[in-house]
C-alpha positions in Angstrom: 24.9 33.8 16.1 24.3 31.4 18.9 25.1 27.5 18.8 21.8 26.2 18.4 21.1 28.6 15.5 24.0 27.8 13.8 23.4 23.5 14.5 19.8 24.2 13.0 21.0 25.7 9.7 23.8 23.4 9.3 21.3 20.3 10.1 18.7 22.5 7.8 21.2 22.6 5.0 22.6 19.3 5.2 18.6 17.5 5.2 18.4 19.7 1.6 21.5 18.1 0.2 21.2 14.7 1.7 18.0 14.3 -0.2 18.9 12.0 -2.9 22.3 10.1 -1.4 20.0 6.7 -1.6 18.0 7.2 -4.9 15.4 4.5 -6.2 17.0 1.8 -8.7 20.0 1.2 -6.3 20.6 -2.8 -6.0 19.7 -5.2 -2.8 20.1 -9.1 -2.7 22.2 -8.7 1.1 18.9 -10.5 2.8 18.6 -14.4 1.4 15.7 -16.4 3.4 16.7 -19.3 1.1 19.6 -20.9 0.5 20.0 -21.3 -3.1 19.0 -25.2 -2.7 15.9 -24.2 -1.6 15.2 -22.0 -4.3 16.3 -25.0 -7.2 14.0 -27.2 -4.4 10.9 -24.3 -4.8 11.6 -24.5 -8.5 11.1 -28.2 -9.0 8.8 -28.5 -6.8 6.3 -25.8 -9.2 7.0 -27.5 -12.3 5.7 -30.5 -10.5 2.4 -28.8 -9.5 1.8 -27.6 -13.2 2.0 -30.9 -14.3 0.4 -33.0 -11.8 -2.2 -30.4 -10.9 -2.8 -27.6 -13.5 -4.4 -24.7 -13.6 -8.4 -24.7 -13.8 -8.9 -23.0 -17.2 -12.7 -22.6 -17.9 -13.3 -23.0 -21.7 -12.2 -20.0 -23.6 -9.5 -18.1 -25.7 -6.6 -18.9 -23.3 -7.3 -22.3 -23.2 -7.5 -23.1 -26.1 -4.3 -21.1 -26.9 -2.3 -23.3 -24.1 -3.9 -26.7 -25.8 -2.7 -24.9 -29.4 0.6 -24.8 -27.7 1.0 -28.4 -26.9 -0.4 -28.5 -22.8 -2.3 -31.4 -22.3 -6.3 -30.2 -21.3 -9.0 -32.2 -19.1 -12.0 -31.1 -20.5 -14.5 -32.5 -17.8 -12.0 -31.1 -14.8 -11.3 -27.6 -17.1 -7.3 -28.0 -16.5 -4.4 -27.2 -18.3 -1.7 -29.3 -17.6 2.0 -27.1 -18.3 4.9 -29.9 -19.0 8.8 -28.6 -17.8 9.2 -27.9 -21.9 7.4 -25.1 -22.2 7.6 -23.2 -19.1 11.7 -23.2 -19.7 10.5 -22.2 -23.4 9.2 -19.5 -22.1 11.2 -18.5 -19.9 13.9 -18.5 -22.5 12.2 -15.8 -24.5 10.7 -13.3 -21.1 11.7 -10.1 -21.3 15.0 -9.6 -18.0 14.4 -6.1 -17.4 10.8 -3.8 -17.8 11.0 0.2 -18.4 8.0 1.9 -16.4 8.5 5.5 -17.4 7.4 9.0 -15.7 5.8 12.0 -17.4 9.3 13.4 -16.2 11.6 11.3 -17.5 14.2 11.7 -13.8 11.4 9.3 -12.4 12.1 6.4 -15.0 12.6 2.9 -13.3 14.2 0.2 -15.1 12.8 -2.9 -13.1 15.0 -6.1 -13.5 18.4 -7.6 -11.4 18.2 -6.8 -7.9 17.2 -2.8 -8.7 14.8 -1.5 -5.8 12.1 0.7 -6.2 9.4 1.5 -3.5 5.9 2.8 -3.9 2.0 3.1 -3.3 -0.4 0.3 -4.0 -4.0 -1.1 -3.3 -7.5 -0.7 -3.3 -8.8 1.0 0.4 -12.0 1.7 0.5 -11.5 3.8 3.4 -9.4 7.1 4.2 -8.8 8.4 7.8 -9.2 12.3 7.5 -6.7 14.1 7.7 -8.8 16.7 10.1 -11.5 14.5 12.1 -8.9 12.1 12.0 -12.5 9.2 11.6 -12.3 6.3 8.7 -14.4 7.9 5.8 -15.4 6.6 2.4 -12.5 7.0 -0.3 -13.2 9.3 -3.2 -11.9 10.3 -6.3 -10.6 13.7 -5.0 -8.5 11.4 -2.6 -6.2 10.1 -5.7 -5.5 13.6 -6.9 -4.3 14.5 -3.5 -2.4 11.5 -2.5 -1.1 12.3 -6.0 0.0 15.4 -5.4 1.7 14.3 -1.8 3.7 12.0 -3.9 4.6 13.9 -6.3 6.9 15.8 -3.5 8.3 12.5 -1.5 11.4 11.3 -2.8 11.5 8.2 -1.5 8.3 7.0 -3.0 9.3 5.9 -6.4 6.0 5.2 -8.6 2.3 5.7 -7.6 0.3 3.0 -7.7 -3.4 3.5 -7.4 -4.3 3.9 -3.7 -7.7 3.4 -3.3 -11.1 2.9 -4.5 -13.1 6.1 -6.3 -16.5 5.4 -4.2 -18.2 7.9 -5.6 -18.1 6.7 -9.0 -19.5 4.0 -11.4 -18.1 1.4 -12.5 -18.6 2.5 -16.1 -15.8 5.9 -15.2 -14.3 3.7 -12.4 -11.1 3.3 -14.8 -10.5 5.9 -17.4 -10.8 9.0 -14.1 -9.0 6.7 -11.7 -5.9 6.8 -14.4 -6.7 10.5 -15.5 -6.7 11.5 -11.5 -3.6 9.6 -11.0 -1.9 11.0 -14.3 -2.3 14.6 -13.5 -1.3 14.6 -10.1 2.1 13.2 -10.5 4.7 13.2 -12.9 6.0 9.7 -11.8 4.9 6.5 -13.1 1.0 5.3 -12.4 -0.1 2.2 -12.0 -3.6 0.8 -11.5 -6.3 -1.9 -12.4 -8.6 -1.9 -15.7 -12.0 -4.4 -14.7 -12.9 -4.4 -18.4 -11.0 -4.6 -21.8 -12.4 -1.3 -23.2 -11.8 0.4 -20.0 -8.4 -0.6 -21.1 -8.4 0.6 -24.2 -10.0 4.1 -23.1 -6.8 4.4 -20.4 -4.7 3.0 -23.3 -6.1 5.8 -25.5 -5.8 8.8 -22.7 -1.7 8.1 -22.2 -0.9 7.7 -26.0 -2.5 11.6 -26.2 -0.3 12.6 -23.3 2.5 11.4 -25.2 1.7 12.2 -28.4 1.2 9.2 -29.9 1.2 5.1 -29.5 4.0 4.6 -30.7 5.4 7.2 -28.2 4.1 5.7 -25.5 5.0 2.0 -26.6 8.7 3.5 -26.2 8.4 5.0 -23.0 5.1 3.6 -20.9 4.0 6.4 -18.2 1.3 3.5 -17.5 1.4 0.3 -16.5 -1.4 -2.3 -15.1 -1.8 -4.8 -12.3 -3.9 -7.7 -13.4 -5.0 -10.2 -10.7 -5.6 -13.0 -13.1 -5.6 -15.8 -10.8 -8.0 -17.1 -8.1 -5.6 -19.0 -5.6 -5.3 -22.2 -5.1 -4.5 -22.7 -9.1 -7.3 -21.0 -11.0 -7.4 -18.4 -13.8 -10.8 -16.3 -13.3 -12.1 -16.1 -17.2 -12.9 -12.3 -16.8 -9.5 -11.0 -15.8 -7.7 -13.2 -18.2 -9.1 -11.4 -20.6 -8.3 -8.0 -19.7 -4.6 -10.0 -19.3 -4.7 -11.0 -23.3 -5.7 -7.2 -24.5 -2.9 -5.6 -22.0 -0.2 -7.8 -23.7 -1.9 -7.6 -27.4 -1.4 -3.5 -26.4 1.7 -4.3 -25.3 1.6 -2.2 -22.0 3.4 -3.5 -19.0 1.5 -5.7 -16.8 2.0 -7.6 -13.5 0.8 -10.9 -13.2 -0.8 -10.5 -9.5 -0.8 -13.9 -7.8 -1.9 -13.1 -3.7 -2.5 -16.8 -2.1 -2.9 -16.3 1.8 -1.0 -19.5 3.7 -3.3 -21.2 5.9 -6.1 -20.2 4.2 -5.6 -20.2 -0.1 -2.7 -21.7 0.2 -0.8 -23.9 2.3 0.0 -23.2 5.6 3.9 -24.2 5.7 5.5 -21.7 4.5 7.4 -23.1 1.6 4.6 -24.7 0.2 2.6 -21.6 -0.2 5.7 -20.4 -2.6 5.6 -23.0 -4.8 1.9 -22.7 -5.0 2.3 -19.0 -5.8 5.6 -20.2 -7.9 3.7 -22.5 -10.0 1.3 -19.6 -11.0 3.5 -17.3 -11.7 5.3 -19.3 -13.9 1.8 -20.1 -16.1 1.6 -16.8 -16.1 4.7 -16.1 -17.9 4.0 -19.1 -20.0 0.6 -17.6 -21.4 1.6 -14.2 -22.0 5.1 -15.3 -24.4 2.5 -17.3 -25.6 0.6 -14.3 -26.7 3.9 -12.2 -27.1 7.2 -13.7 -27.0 9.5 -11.0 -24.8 6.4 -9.0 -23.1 6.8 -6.6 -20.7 6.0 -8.7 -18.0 6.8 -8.3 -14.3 6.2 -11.5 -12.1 3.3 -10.5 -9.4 4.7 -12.3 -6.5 2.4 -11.1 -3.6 1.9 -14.1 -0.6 0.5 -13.2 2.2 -0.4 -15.1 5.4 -3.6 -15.7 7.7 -3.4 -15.3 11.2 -4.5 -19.2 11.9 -6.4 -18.0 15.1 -9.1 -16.2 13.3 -8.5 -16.7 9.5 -7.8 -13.1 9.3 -5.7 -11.4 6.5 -2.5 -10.6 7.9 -0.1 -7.6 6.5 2.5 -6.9 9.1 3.5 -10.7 10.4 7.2 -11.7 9.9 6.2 -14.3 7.9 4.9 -12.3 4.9 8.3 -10.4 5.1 10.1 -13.3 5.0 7.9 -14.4 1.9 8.3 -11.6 -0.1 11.4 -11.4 0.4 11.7 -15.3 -0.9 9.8 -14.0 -3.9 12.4 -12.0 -5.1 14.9 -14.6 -5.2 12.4 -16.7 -7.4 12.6 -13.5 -9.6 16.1 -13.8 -9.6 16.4 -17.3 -10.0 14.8 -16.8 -12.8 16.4 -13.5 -14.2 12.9 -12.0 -14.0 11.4 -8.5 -13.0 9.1 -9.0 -9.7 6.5 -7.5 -8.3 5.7 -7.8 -4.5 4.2 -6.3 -1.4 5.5 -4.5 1.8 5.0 -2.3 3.9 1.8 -3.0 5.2 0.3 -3.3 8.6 -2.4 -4.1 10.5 -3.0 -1.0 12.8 -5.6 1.2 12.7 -3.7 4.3 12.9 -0.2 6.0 12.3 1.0 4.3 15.9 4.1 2.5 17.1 2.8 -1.3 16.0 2.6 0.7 12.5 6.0 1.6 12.7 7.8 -1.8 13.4 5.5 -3.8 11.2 6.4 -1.0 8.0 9.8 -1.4 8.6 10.4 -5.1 9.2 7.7 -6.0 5.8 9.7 -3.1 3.4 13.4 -3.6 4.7 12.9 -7.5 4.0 11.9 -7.3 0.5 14.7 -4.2 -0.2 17.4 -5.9 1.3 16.5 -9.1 -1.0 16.2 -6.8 -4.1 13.0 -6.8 -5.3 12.1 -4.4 -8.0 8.6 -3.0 -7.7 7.8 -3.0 -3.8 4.0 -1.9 -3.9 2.0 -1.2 -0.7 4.9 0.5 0.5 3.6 4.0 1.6 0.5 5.0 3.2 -1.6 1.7 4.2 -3.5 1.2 7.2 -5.9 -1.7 8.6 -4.5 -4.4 6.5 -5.1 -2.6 3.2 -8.4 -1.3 3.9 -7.1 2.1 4.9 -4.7 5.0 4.1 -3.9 7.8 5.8 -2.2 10.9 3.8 0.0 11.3 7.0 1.5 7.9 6.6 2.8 8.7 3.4 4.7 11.2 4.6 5.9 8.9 7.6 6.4 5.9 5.5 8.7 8.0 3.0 11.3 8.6 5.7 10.9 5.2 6.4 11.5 4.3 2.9 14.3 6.9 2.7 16.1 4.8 5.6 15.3 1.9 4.3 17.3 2.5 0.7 20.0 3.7 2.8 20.8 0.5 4.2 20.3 -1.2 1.0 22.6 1.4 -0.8 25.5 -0.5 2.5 28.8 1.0 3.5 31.3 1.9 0.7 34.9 0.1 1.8 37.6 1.9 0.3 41.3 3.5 0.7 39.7 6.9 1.8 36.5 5.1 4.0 39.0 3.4 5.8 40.0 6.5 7.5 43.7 5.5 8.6 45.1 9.0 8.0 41.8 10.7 9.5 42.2 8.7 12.9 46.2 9.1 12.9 45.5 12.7 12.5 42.6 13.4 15.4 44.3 11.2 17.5 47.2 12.8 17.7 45.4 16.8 17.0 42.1 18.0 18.8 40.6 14.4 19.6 37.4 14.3 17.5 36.6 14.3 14.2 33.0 16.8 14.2 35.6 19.4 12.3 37.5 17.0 9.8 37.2 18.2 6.2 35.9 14.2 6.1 32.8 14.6 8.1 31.4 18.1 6.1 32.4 16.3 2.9 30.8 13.2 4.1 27.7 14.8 5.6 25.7 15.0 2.7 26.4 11.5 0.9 27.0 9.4 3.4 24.4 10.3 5.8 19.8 10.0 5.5 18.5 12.5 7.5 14.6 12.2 8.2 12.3 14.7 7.5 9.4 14.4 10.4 11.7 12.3 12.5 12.6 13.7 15.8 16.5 14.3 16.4 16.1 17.3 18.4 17.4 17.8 22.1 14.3 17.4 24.8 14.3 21.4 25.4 14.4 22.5 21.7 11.5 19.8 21.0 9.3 21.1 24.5 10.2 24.4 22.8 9.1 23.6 19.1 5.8 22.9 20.5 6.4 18.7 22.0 5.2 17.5 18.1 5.2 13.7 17.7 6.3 12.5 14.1 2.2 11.8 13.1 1.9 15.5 14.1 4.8 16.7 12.0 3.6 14.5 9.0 -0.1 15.8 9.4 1.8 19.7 9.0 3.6 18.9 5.6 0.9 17.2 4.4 -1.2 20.5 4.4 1.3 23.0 3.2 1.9 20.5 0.1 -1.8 20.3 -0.7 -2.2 24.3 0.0 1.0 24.7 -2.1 2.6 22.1 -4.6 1.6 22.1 -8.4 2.4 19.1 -9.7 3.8 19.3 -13.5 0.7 19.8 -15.6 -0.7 17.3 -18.6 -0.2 19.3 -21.9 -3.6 21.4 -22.1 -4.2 20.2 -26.0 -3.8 16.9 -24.4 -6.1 17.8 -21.4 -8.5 19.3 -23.8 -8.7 16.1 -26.4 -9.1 13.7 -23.7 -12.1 15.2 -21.8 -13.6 15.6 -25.6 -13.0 12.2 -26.0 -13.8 10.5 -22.6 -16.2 11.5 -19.5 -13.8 12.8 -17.3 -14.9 14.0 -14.0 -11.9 14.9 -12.7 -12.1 19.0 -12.5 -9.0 21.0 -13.5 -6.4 20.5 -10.7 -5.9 24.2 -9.9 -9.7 23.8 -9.1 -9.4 20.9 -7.0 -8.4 19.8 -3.8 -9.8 19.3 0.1 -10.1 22.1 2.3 -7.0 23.0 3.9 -6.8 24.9 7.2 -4.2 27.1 8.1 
């Protein structure tokens, strides 16, 4: 057998056992934007905003829950004024850690401390095909199959809704964007409900998946994002009630605060956290309000304008240094968080996509946040997704948890006898029982990352990584079944609810060979 034959299977068998040597759930916190100061100074400075400036409450059930609480309430300015007393009440009775559980229980997540998980998120309304390689319309069929490429990428932890069904109404929007995401992945799903019986129906479809609601109270395969605020310091009356009936279900939720510095918020950095802070925090006052200990995850998600144009901007240093600053509040605190990365502002799968990925989603890992949305797949400042990405961004991710999983310092890593022994033997260490032990757990190798030499690459056919990404991406969709809902359970819930979404072995875009 020649040398490059035997290199390939070694490197082949080595990528299949190095697969899982950084696994989601390992712990960051090396990366610290602020000094610990700063974060008492962020802190203060929030309790200060909620009582000097409230929160604009329009008349309705949560105000008048806050004023039942003892917050003092302008009626002719509609604000709720939060004193120190009982935001560090509630505080004292927030639940530390949140369980968002898979349909396969190996993807579980316990979100709390500095545990990382990275994963989908968003709302595109746009998809770049995977053939024509044009910006088209997102549809339903989209979720299933960014589902199912999911389903196979370790280093994408959860799936978070990706985009936009355009090709339904509002009135199925919810119940088939779940159902879609449900069935096309056995790891956690995550998404948006616009109304409170949408909610309930979703509610409903994942306590027949599990068997019951109590079942599904013990081990939630669904959680919801709830974007209850309107930044700078508002509660928008229509979301916050979607936000009572997910904590009366008592469903996980994240409180989604997104100010944008320079435009929602302020432009100094540190002022748009404690903007974002101080709504957060009336956020975890309200809900222990409505349930003392709910499975709450602070929604931490600042972004920044570009001060040029006013434009949103996802791939600036800034909102990597922000995020990561979020999930030392969390900490702080002794809170779950929520929070975004990974984004970027180009177009396509191209080098500007590449740094701005991996500066946003190493920032917020290497502080430790727990539920890094918008980490795989975004394109065009969230308007976008490509199903190549997701494959791209996994090996980013997959590097990524490497460095937060750091170097193990120990008697045997220390190597003294290795080096004494090499040194004074054959001169390098390629052959050293160390390095095959070592070369599956100590070592991430990519999947559609280039490490080839020039000639076998020219020889392999001169494929670039989007290339690569774009093959894998077909064979999964021409050949992965992901594990299927029960059919009893498939059955009762398209009795119950219209369901749109076909039967999966029936679904799925046009693959070519």
């Amino acid at each position: 057998m020649s040398r490059t034959r035997t290199r390939t299977r070694t490197r082949t068998q080595a990528d299949q056992r190095a697969t899982h040597i950084a696994p989601g759930g390992l712990p960051g916190g090396s990366y610290r934007p602020l000094s610990h100061d700063d974060v008492k100074r962020i802190h203060e400075a929030s309790i200060d905003v909620l009582e000097r400036v409230g929160i604009e409450v329009m008349p309705s059930e949560c105000r008048d829950i806050f004023q039942q609480a003892g917050a003092k309430i302008d009626t002719d300015r509609n604000r709720v004024y939060i004193p120190r007393s009982m935001v560090e009440d509630a505080l004292a009775t927030a639940r530390n850690e949140v369980l968002l559980a898979g349909r396969d229980p190996k993807h579980d997540m316990l979100l709390g401390g500095t545990r990382v998980y990275l994963g989908t998120g968003g709302a595109a309304v746009k998809v770049l095909d995977l053939e024509s390689q044009h910006a088209r319309e997102s549809v339903l069929a989209d979720i299933v199959n960014i589902g199912k490429i999911v389903d196979t990428l370790d280093n994408i932890h959860f799936y978070l809704r990706p985009v936009v069904a355009r090709d339904l109404s509002n009135e199925l929007l919810d119940q088939n964007t779940y159902y879609a995401a449900l069935s096309s992945t056995s790891k956690h799903v995550t998404g948006n409900c616009f109304t409170v019986q949408s909610l309930r129906d979703v509610v409903e479809m994942a306590s027949i998946i599990m068997g019951s609601r109590e079942a599904l109270r013990q081990r939630p395969i669904i959680s919801v994002t709830n974007c209850w605020t309107v930044s700078p310091l508002r509660y928008a009356p229509e979301t916050v009630e979607v936000l009572t009936e997910i904590v009366r279900q008592d469903i996980p939720i994240f409180t989604s605060s997104a100010p944008q510095a320079g435009a929602t918020s302020p432009a100094a950095l540190a002022g748009t956290l404690v903007q974002i802070n101080a709504e957060e925090l009336s956020g975890i006052v309200y809900t222990n309000l409505l349930k003392p200990g709910a499975p709450v995850v602070l929604g931490y998600v600042p972004s920044v304008a570009d001060l040029r144009s006013g434009s949103f901007v996802g791939g600036a240093a800034e909102f990597a240094m922000m995020n990561a600053a979020a999930a030392q509040l969390g900490q702080f605190y002794n809170l779950p968080v929520y929070n975004s990365s990974g984004l970027t502002d180009s177009k396509i799968p191209d080098v500007q996509a590449g740094y701005e990925k991996g500066i946003t989603s190493l920032a917020a890992a290497l502080a430790g946040s727990n539920y890094i949305h918008h980490s795989a797949g975004f394109l065009e400042s969230m308007l976008t997704v490509a199903y190549e990405q997701y494959v791209i961004d996994d090996d980013i991710n997959g590097a990524i948890m490497r460095m937060v999983r750091g170097i193990e310092v120990n008697n045997d890593t220390l190597s003294v006898d290795v080096i004494e022994r090499v040194c004074r033997g054959e001169g390098h260490f390629l052959g050293t029982q160390q390095s095959l032990d070592l070369m599956t757990t100590e070592y991430y190798y990519p999947h559609t990352a280039d490490r080839q030499r020039r000639d076998d690459w020219e020889l392999a056919g001169s494929l670039d990584m989007r290339e690569q990404a774009r093959r894998k991406v077909r064979d999964i969709l021409k050949n992965h079944k992901p594990m299927p809902i029960p059919p009893e359970a498939d059955k009762a819930i398209r009795e119950r609810f219209e369901i749109v979404v076909p039967k999966l072995k029936d679904w799925g875009l046009e693959i070519r060979d």
